[in-house]
N, C-alpha and C positions, 0 to 999 in steps of 0.2 A: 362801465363799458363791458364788452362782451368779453373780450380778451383781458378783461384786469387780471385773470389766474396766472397770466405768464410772467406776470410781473415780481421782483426780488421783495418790493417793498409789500406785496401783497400778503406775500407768506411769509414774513419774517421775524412775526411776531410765535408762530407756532414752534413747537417744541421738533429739535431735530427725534428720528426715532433710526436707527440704524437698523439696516436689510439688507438683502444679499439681491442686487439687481437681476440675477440668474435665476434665483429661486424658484419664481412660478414656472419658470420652464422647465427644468428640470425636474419639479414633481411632477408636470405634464408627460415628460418623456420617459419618467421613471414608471409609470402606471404601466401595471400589466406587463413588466418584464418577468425574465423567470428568476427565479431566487436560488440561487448557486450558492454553496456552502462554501466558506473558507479556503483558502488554498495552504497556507502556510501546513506545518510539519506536523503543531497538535494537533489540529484540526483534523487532521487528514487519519491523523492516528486513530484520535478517537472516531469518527464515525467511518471510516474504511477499515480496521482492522479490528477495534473495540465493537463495534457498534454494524459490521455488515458480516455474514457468515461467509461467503467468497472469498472477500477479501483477505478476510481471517485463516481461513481456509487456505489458502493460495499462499499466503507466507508462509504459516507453518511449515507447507508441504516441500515448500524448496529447501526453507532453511535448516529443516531437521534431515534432507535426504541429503545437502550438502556439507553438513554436518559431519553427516555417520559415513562418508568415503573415506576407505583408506590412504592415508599419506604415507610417499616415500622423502626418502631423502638420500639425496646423491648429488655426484660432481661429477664433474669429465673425466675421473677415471672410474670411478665402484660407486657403487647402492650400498649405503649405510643399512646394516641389521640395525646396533645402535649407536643415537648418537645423543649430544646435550642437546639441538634444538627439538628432535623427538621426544626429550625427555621434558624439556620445558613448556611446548604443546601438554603433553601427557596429563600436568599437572600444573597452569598455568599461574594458578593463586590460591590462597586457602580455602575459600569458597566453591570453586569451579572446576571443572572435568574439561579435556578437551573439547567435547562436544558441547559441554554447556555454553563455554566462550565461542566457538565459532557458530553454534545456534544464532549467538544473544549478536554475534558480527554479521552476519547474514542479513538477518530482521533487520538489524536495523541497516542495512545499507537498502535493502529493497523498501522501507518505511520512507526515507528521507535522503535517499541517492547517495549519505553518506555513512562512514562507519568509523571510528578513531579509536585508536588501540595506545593505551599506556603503558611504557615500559617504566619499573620502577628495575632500579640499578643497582646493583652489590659491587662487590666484589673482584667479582669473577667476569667472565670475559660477556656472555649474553645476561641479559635481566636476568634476575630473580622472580619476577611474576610480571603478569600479563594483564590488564583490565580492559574490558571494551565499555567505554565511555560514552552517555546518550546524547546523541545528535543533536537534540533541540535544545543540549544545554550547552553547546560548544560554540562557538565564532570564529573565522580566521581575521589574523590583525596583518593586512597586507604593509608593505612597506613601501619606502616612497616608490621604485621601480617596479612595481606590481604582483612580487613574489611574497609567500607569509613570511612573515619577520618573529609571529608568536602564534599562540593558540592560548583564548582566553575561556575557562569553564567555570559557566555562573549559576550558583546555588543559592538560591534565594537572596541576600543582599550581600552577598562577597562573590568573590571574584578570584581565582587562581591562572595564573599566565605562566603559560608553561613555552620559555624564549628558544625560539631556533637556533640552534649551534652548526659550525663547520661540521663538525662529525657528526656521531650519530642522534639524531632525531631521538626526545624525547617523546613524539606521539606520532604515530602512523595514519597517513588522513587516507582514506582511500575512497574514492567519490565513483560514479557513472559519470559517463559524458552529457555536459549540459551543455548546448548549443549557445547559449547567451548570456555565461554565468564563467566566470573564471576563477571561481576559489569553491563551487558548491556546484555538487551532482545534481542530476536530475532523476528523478524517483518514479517507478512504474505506478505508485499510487497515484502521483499527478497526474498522469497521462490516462487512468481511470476512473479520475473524478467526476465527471459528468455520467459516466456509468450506475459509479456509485450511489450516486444523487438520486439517479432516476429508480434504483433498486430500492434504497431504502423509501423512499415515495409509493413505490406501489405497499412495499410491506406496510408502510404507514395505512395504506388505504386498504389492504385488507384487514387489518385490524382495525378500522372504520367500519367495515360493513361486519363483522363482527361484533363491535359493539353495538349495532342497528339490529340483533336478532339475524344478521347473516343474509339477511335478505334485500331485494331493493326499495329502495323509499317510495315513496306515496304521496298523496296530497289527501289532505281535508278539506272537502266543498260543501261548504255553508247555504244551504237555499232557506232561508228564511221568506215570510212570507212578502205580500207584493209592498215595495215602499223599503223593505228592509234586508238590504244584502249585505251588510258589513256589521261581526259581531262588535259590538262594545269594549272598553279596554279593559274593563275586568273579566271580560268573559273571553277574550284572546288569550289573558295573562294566565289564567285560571287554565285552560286548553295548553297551553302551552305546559305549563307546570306538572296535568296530570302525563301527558304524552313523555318528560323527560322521567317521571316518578316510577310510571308503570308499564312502558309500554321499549323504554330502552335499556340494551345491555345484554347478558346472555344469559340472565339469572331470569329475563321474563321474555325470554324465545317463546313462541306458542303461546302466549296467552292471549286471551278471546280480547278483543277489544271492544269498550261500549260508549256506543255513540246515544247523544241524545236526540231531540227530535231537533232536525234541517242538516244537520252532519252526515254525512257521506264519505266514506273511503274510497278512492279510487287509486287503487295500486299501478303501481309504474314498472315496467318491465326494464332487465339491463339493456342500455344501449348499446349499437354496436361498436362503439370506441370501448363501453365498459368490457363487454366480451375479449374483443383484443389486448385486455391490459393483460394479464395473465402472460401473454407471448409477449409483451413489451419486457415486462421481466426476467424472461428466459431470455432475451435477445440483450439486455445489460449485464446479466449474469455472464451472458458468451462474452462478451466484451472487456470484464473484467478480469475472466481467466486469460483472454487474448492479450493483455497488457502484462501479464506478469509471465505470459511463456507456458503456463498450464494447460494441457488439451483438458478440454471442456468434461471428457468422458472419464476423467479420475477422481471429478471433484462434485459426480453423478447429478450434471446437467442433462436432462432427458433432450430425446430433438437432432442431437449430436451427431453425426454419422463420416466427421469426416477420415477416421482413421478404421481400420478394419477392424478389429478388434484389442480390446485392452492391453494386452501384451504388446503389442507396436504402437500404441500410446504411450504405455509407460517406456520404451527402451529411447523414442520417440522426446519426451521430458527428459528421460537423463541426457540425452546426446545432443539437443540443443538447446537447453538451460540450464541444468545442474551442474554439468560440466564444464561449462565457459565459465560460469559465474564462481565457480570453487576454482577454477584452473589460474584464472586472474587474481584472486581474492590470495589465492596460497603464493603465489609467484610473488605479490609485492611486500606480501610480509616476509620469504626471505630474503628479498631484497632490502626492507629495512634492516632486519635483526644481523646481516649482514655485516651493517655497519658498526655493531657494537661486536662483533668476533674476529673481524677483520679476514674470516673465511668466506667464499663463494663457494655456498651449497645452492643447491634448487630442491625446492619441494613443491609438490606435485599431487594430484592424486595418482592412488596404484590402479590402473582401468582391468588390470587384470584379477581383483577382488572383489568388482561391481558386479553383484550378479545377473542385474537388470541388462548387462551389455557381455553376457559370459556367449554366446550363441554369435556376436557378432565377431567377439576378439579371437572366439577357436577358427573362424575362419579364416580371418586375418592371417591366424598364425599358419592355418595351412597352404595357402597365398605362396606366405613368404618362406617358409619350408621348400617347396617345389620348384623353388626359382635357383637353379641350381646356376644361372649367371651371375649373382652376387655373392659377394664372401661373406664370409661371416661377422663380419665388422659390419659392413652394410646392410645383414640382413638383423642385427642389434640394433642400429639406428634406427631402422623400418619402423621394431616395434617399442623404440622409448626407451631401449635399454642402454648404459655405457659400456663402452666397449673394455672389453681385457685385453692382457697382458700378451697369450696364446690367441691372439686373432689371427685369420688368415691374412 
């Protein structure tokens, strides 16, 4: 019968083969998509910070200018000259300098939106040293009501769990706000991955046409005589072999090439998609410093024009990035360390030792000099300062 294939007993003699009923659709719809790198936190490390100069670029620059700002340290009555959490910054572990730890804290919160800080415990009333801990090696172990209950960091096949206590926290999580995530930040790298992508993709393709003698491709046209248009398979293979031997790379830029008889070079000029890649590059570069809060003019992307000149760029990066980002980042660590002194200090940056904003804060102060309707109490508050003893 015509229909016997529909039948049980028809095919029941054949061997079952197991397949994924979806399959051919799904390589049908997968053709031709675009190929997106990784998302996760290695991923992103290496080929956005290892692996792209922006990127690279763009972290260092925050995290070493957020770094090197002066910290105070004060309460609601006086500005400590010196104190022990000054002194434990200062010199936070036997390895590391203040700025080396708040560097290595920066990075990695702009890397992977988060940052975790170890306190190892003496004695005495604050830690004894300070370690900043790397992110893609850390987990939160949430508990049953949705709060961490530990923090587990895993090194190769072990595992250390460092258990949340009533008091003070043995590790300081300090993450960005992630809209759909409630134990893990959200990191400026993500939010210029596709940038990324498309950056290293051109560098990829100029180093393509670099290896090609730098110049654009070509075809070779065959006119053989009448009857015979298509060369033979060893005289393709053979063509093919001398073209990669001699004629690619940059060790044989300019050299003559020699055709024999029915071969023809006819060179190919760039198109004009190839023309506009160049500006596709500058235009992910802009993109990428625009995710991390860099004006585009410090990190000498040409094209640029939207700030007047470099001095109101850079005063520009420190007032709405370095700033916030150091201002939150120092606030909740002494909010942790806090916990272990059982003191409420605030530490802060000093804006008055920023030279990149000395031009803005002398005005300030002459503002609030001239306002001869606030006291003096008021006009401390104005500028961040705690008030004394002899205020008006």
């Amino acid at each position: 019968m015509v229909f016997d294939f529909l039948r049980r007993d028809a095919v029941a003699g054949q061997s079952e083969q197991k397949a994924s009923a979806t399959g051919p659709v799904v390589a049908y719809q997968t053709s031709g998509r675009v190929a997106w790198s990784a998302r996760d936190t290695a991923s992103l490390t290496r080929t956005g910070f290892c692996g792209n100069p922006v990127g690279f670029r763009s972290v260092k620059l925050i995290a070493e200018a957020a770094a090197a700002l002066p910290l105070v340290v004060q309460d609601c009555h006086r500005r400590y000259d010196s104190h022990p959490l000054a002194d434990l910054l200062a010199r936070p572990n036997g390895a590391q300098g203040r700025a080396e730890l708040l560097e290595a804290l920066y990075a990695q919160l702009l890397l992977s939106g988060n940052a975790y800080v170890e306190a190892v415990v003496g004695t005495v009333d604050l830690p004894v040293e300070l370690h900043v801990l790397r992110s893609d090696r850390m987990s939160v172990v949430p508990g049953a009501d949705g709060w961490p209950v530990a923090y587990e960091y895993a090194l190769g096949g072990s595992k250390h769990r460092f258990a949340a206590s009533e008091g003070a926290m043995p590790i300081c999580h300090i993450r960005n706000f992630h809209p759909q995530d409630d134990h893990y930040g959200f990191s400026p790298m993500q939010a210029a991955a596709m940038a990324l992508d498309v950056h290293n993709a051109a560098s990829r393709w100029s180093k393509a046409l670099l290896d090609n003698a730098a110049r654009p491709s070509g075809a070779i046209v065959y006119r053989g005589a009448e009857g015979q248009g298509k060369l033979g398979e060893d005289q393709y293979a053979r063509l093919v072999a001398e073209m990669e031997n001699h004629h690619q790379g940059a060790r044989n830029a300019g050299r003559p090439m020699l055709l024999e008889g029915g071969l023809d070079w006819k060179p190919m000029g760039f198109s004009p998609s190839d023309m506009e890649f160049q500006k596709t590059k500058e235009a992910a570069a802009r993109e990428i410093a625009l995710a991390f809060g860099v004006p585009p003019m410090l990190l000498g992307i040409q094209g640029d024009a939207t700030y007047a000149n470099y001095q109101e760029a850079h005063r520009a990066f420190y007032r709405l990035t370095v700033l916030p980002l150091a201002t939150r980042v120092t606030a909740a660590l002494a909010a942790w360390l806090a916990g272990f002194s059982g003191e409420a200090t605030e530490l802060k940056p000093d804006l008055d030792q920023v030279p990149a904003l000395a031009a803005e804060r002398d005005a300030q102060w002459v503002r609030v000099a001239q306002a001869d309707f606030l006291t003096q109490a008021e006009k401390r508050g104005l500028l961040g300062l705690p008030p004394v003893a002899d205020d008006a």
